[in-house]
N, CA and C of each residue as an Amber inpcrd file, in Angstrom:
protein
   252
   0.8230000  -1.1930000   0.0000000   0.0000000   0.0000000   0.0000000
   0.8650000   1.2550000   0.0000000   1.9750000   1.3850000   0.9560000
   2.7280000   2.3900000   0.6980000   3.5380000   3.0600000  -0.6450000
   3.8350000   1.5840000  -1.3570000   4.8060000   1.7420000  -2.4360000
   3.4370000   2.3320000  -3.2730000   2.4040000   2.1350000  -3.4190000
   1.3410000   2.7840000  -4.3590000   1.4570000   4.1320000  -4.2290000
   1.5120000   3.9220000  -2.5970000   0.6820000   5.8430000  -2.5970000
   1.9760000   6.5450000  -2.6190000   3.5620000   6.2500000  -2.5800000
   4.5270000   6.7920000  -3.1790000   4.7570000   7.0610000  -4.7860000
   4.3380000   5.7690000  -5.6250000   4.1970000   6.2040000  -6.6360000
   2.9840000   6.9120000  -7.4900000   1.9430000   7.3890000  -6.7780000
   1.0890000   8.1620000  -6.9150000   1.5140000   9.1750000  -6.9290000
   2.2690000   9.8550000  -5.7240000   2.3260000  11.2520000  -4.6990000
   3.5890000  11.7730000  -5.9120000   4.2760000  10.6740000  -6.2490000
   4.8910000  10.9150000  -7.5900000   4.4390000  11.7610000  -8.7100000
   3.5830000  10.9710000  -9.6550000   2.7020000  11.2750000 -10.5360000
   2.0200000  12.4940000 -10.7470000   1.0870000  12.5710000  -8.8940000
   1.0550000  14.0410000  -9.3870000   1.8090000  15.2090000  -9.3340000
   3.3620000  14.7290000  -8.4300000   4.0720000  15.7710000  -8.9120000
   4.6500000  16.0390000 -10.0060000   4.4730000  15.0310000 -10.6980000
   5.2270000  15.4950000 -12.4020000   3.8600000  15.9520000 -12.8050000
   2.6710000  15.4840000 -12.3170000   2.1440000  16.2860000 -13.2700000
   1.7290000  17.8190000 -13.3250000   1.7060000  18.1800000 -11.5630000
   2.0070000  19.7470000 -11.4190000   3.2900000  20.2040000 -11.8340000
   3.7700000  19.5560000 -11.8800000   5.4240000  20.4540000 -12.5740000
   5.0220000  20.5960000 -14.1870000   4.7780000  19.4250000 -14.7740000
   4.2450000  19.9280000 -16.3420000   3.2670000  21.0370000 -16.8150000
   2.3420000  21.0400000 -15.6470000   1.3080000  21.9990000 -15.7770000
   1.8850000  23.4170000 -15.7340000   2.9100000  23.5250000 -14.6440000
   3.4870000  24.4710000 -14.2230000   4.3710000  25.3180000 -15.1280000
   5.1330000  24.4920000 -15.4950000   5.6450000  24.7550000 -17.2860000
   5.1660000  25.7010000 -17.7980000   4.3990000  24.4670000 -18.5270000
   3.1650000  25.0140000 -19.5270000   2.3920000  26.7980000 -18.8410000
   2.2550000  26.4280000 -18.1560000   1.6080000  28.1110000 -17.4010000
   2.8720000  29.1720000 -17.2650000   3.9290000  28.7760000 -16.8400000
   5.1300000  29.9550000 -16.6820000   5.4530000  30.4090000 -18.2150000
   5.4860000  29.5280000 -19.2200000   5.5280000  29.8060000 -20.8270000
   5.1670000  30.9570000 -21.0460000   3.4950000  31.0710000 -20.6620000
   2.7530000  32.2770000 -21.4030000   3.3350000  33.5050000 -20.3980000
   3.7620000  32.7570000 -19.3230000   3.5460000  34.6140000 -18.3570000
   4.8990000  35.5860000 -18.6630000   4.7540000  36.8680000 -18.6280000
   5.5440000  37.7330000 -19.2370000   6.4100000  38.7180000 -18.1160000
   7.5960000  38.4790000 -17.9080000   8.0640000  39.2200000 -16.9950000
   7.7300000  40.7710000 -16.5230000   7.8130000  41.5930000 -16.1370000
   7.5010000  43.0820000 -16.3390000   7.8870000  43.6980000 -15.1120000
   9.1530000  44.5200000 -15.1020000   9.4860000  45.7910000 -14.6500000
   9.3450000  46.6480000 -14.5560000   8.8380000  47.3690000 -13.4570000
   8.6770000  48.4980000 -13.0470000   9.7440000  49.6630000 -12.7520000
   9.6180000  50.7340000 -13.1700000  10.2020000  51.8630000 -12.2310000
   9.9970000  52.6240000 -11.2490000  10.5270000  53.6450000 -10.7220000
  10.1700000  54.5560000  -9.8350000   8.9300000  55.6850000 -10.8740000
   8.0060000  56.2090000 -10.7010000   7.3610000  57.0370000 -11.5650000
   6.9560000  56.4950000 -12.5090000   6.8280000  54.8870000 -12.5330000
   5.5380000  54.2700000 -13.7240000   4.0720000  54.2980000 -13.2720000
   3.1460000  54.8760000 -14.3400000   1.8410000  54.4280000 -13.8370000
   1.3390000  53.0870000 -14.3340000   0.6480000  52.4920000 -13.2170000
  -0.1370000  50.9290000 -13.9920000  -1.2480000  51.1810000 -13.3330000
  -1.7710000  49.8970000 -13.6540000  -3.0350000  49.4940000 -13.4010000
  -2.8650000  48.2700000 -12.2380000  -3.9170000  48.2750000 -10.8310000
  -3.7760000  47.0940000 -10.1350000  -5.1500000  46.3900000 -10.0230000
  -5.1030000  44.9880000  -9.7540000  -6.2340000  44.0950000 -10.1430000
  -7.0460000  44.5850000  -8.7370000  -8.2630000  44.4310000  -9.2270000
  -9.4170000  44.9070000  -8.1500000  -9.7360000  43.5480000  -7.6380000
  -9.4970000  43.7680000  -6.0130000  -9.5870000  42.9050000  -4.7190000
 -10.5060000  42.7500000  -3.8970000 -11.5040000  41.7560000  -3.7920000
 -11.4320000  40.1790000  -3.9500000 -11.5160000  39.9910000  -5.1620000
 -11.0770000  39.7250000  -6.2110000 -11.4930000  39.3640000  -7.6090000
 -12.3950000  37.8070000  -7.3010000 -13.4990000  37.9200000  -7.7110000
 -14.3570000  36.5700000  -7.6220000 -14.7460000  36.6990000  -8.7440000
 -14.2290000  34.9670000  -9.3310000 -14.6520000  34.4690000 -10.4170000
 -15.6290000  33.7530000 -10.9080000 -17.2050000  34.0190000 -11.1730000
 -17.9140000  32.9100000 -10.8770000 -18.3310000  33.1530000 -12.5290000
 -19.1270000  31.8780000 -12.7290000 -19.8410000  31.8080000 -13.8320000
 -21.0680000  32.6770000 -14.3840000 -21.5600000  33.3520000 -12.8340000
 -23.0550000  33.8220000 -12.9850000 -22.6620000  35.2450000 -12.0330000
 -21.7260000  36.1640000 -12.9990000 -21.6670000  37.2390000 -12.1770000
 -22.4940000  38.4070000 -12.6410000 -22.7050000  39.0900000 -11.7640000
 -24.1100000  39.9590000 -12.4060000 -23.4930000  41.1620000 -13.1900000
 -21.9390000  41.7890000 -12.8260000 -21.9330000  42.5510000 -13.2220000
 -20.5870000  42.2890000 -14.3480000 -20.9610000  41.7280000 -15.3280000
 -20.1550000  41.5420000 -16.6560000 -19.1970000  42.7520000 -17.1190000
 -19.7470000  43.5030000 -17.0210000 -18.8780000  44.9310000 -17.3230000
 -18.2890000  45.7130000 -16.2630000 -18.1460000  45.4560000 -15.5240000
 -17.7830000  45.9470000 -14.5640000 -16.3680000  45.8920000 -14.7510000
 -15.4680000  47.1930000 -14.2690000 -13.8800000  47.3100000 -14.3700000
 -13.5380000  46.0370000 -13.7030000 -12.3030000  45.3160000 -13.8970000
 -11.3050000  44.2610000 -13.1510000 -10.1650000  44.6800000 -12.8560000
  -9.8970000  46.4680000 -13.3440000  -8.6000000  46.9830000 -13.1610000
  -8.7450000  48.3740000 -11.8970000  -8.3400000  48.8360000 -11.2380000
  -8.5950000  49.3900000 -10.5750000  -6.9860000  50.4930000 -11.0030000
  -7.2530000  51.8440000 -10.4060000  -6.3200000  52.8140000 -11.2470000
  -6.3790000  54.0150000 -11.5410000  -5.1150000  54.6950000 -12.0460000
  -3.8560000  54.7810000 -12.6880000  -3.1530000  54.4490000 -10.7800000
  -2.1030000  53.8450000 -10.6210000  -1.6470000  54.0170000  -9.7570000
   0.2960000  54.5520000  -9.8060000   0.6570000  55.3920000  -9.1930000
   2.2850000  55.7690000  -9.2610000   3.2050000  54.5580000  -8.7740000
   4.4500000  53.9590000  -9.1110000   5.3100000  53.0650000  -8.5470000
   6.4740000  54.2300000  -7.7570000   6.0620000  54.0560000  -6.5410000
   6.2770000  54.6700000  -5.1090000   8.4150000  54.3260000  -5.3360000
   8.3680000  52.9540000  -5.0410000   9.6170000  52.2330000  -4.8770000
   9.7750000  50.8400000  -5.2840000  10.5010000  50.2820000  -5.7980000
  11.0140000  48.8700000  -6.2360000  11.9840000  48.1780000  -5.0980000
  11.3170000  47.0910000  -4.9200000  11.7020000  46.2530000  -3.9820000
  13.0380000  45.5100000  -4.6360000  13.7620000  44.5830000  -4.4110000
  14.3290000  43.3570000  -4.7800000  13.6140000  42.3500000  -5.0810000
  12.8990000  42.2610000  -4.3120000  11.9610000  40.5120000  -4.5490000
  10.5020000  40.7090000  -6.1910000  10.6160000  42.2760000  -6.5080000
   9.8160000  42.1570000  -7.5790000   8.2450000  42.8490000  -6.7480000
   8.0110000  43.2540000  -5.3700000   7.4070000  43.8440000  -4.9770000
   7.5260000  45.4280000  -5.0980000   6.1470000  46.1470000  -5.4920000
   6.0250000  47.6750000  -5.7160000   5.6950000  48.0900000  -4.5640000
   5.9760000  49.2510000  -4.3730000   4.9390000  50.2150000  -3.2180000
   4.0460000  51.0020000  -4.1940000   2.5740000  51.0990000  -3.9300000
   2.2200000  51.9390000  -5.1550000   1.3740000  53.6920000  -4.3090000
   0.9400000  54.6620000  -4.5910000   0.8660000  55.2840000  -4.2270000
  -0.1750000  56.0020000  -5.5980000  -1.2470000  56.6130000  -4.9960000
  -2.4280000  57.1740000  -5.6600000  -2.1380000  58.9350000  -6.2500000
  -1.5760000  58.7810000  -7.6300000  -1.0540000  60.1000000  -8.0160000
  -2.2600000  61.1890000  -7.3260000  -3.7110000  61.2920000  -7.6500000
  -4.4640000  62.1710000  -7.6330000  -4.2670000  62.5290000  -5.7730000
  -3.9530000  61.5040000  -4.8890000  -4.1310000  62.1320000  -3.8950000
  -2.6730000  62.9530000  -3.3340000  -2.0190000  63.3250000  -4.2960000
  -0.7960000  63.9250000  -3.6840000  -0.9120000  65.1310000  -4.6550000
  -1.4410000  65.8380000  -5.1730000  -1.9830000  66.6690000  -5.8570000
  -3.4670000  67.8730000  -4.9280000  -3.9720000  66.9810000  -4.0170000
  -4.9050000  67.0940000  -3.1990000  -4.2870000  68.5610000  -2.0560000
């Protein structure tokens, strides 16, 4: 029974690693500066099948890049309210 569920616990790790692949392929690195504006994803993003509001923004925004981390983390900071 053990040797099964070892070579199971196997299996699906190759098969999350293939999946994983396959998904890092499409994704696109992207650097920021100090004084870039972007766009940040609007939080809780819930994904359902039967959402009522179809049109509704998913981007939330313009936001300023405050500071650049090392690890690829921004600080972001709301241009309009420093204008205020």
């Amino acid at each position: 029974m053990d040797d099964k569920r070892l070579q199971t616990q196997q299996q699906i790790e190759l098969y999350q690693d293939r999946i994983s692949r396959a998904f890092n392929k499409k994704v696109k690195e992207q650097t920021f500066k100090k004084g870039d504006l972007i766009l940040a994803v609007k939080r809780p993003m819930v994904m359902t099948h039967k959402t009522k509001g179809n049109f509704q923004r998913k981007w939330e925004g313009l936001f300023m890049v405050e500071s650049v981390y090392s690890n690829g983390a921004n600080c972001l900071i709301n241009p309009e309210a420093i204008y205020l």
